[in-house]
C-alpha positions in Angstrom: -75.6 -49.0 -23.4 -72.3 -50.3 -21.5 -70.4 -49.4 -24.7 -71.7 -46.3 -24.8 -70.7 -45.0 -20.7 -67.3 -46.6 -21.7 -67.1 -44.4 -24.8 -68.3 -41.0 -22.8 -65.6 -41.7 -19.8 -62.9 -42.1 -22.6 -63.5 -39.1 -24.2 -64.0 -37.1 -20.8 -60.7 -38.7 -20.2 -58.7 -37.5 -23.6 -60.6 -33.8 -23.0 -58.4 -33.7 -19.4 -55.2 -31.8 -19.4 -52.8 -34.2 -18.0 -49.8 -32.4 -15.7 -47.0 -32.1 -17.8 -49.1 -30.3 -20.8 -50.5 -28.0 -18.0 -47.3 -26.8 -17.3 -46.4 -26.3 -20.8 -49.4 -24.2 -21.0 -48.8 -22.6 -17.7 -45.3 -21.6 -18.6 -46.2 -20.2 -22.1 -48.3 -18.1 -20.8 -45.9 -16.6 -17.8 -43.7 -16.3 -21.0 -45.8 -14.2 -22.9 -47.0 -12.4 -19.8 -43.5 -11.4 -18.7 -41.8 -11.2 -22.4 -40.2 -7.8 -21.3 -38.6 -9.3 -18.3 -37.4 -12.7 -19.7 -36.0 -10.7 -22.7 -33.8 -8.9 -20.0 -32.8 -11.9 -18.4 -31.6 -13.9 -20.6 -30.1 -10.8 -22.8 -27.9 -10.2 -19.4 -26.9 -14.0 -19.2 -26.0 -13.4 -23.2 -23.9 -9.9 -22.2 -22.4 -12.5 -18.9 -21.1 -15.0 -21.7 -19.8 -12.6 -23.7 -17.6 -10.6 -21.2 -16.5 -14.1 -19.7 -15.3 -15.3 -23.5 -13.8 -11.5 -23.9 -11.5 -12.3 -20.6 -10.4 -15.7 -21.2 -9.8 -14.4 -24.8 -7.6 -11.5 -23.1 -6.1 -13.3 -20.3 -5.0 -15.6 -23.6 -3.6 -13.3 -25.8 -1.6 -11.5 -23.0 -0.1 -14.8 -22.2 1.4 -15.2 -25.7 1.9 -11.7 -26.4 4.3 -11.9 -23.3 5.7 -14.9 -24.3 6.6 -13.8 -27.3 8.6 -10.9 -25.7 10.4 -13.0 -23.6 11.2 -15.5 -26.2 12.7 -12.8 -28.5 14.7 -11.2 -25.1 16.3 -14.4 -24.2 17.6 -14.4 -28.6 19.0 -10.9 -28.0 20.4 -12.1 -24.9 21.8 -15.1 -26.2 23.4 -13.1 -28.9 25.2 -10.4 -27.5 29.1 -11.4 -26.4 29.1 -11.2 -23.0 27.1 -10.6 -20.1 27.5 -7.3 -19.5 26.2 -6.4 -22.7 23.3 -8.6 -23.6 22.4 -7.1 -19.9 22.1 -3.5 -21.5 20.8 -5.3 -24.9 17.7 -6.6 -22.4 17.1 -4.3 -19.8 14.2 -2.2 -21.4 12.8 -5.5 -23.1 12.2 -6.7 -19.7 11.3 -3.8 -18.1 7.9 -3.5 -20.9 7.2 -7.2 -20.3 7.5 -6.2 -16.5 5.3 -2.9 -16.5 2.9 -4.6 -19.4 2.4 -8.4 -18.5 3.5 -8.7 -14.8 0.3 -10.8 -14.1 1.1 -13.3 -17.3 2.9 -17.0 -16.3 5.7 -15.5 -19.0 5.7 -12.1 -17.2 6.3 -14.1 -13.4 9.0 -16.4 -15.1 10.9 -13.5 -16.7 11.6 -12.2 -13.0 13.7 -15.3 -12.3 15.3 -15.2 -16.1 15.9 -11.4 -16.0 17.3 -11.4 -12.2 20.2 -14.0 -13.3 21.0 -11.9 -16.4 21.8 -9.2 -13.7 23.4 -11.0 -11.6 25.8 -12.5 -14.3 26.3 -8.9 -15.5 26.9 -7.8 -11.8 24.3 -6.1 -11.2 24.0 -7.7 -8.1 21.3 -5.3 -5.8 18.9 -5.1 -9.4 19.2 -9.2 -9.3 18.4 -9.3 -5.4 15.3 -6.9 -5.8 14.4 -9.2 -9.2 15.0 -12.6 -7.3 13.1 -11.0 -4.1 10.0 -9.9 -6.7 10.3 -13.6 -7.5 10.0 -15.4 -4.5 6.9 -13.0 -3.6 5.4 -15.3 -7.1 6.6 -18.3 -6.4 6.4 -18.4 -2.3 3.8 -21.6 -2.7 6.2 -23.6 -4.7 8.3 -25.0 -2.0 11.5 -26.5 -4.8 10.9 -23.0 -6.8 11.1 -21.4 -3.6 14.0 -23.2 -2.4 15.9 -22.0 -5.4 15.2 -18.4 -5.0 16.8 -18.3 -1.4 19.9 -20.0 -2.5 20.1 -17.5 -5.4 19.2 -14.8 -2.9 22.2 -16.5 -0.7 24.7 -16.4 -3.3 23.7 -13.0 -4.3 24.4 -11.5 -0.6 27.9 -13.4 -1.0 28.6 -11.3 -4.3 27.2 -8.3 -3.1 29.8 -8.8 0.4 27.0 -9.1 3.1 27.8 -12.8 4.7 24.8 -12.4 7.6 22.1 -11.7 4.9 23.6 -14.3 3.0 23.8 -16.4 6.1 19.9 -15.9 6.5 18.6 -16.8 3.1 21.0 -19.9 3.2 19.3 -21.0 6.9 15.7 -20.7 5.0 16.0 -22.9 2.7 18.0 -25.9 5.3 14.9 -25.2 7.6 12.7 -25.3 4.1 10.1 -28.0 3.2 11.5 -29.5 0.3 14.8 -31.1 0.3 15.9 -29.2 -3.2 19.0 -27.7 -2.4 19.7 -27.9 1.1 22.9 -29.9 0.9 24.0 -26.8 -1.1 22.8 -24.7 1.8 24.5 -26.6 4.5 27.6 -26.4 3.1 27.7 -22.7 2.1 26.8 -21.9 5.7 29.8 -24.1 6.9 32.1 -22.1 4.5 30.5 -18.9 5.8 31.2 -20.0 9.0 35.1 -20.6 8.1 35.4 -17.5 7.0 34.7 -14.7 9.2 31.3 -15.3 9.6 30.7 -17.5 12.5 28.7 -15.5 14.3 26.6 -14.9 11.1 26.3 -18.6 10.7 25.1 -19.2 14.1 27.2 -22.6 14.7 30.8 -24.0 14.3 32.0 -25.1 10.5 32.1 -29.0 11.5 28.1 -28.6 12.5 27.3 -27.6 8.8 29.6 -30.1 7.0 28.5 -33.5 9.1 24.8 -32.5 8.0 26.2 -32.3 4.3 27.9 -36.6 5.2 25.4 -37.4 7.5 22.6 -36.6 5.3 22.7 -36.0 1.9 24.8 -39.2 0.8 24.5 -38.2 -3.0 25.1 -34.7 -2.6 28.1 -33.4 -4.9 29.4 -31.4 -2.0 30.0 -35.0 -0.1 33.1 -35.4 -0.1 34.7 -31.7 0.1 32.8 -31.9 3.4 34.5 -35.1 3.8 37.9 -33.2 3.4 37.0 -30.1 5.3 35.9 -32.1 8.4 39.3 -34.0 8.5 41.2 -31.0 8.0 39.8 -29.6 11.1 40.7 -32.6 13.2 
């Protein structure tokens, strides 16, 4: 008789639903209840994926597509016999890869590569407005940026404006990064020797003792050296 109770409670026991299948059931059913609405669902989270893998693929193949350009501008370039002319062999290269991948890594980069083949070629305002187009890219890169404001500097000297060139050349000795401000220094003390003073802001001396006093390595050391003794 004991054996028998035992044997009824054990099969009352394996007739209960235990949690985990209940929720298998439950959720079968809300499936086929709502088949219209999960079909929508997860057909949007399909169409999601795909227009996600079709950016990233596009994103991609602009990147080399403008690399490509810029790699085969740089061969012309390299080609041509002097500066002037691998500038004309270049310019409307550039200008596709400006108007057609300007939002590419290649595209940002070919600002900096395009504005020195102007200003070898002397076409000093197109490399300012190139170099300027390039620091708006690169302003969170404090060495990148540095570089840009010296070549903006040195551009202003070649284009005869000493204050302008006087301000870029004051950004990048108040800069960050130490990239380039020995070079800085010492172009505003020359600037200063020259008839630039008050576009320099202080006397020549100031500007070559922070090139000695500073920057111990720096390859303008010891013209500062010879310009400071001069002036004694």
């Amino acid at each position: 008789m004991s054996n028998q109770r035992v044997s009824n409670e054990r099969k009352r026991e394996l007739e209960q639903i235990d949690p985990f299948q209940e929720n298998i059931i439950k959720g079968m059913a809300y499936a086929k209840e709502n088949q219209k609405l999960l079909l929508v669902i997860f057909g949007s989270i399909a169409l999601i994926a795909i227009i996600f893998s079709s950016i990233i693929y596009s994103f991609r193949a602009a990147e080399s597509n403008a690399s490509s350009l810029v790699s085969q501008a740089e061969k012309k370039y390299s080609a041509a016999t002097d500066p002037v002319k691998g500038y004309s062999l270049v310019e409307a290269d550039f200008t596709t890869i400006f108007e057609e991948y300007a939002n590419t890594a290649a595209g940002r980069a070919a600002l900096i590569k395009f504005a020195n083949i102007c200003f070898k070629a002397g076409e000093f305002e197109k490399a300012s407005t190139f170099f300027k187009d390039a620091l708006d890219e690169f302003d969170s890169d404090p060495d990148m940026k540095n570089i840009l404001l010296s070549s903006l500097g040195h551009t202003a000297i070649a284009m005869g404006n000493p204050e302008n060139a006087a301000t870029w050349f004051k950004k990048v000795a108040d800069s960050k990064s130490d990239l380039l401000k020995d070079e800085a220094q010492f172009s505003l003390g020359l600037l200063a020797q020259t008839n630039a003073a008050s576009a320099a802001g202080s006397s020549p001396d100031t500007f070559f003792k922070a090139v000695t006093e500073n920057y111990p390595d720096s390859i303008y050391q010891s013209i500062a050296q010879n310009k400071l003794k001069i002036s004694k």
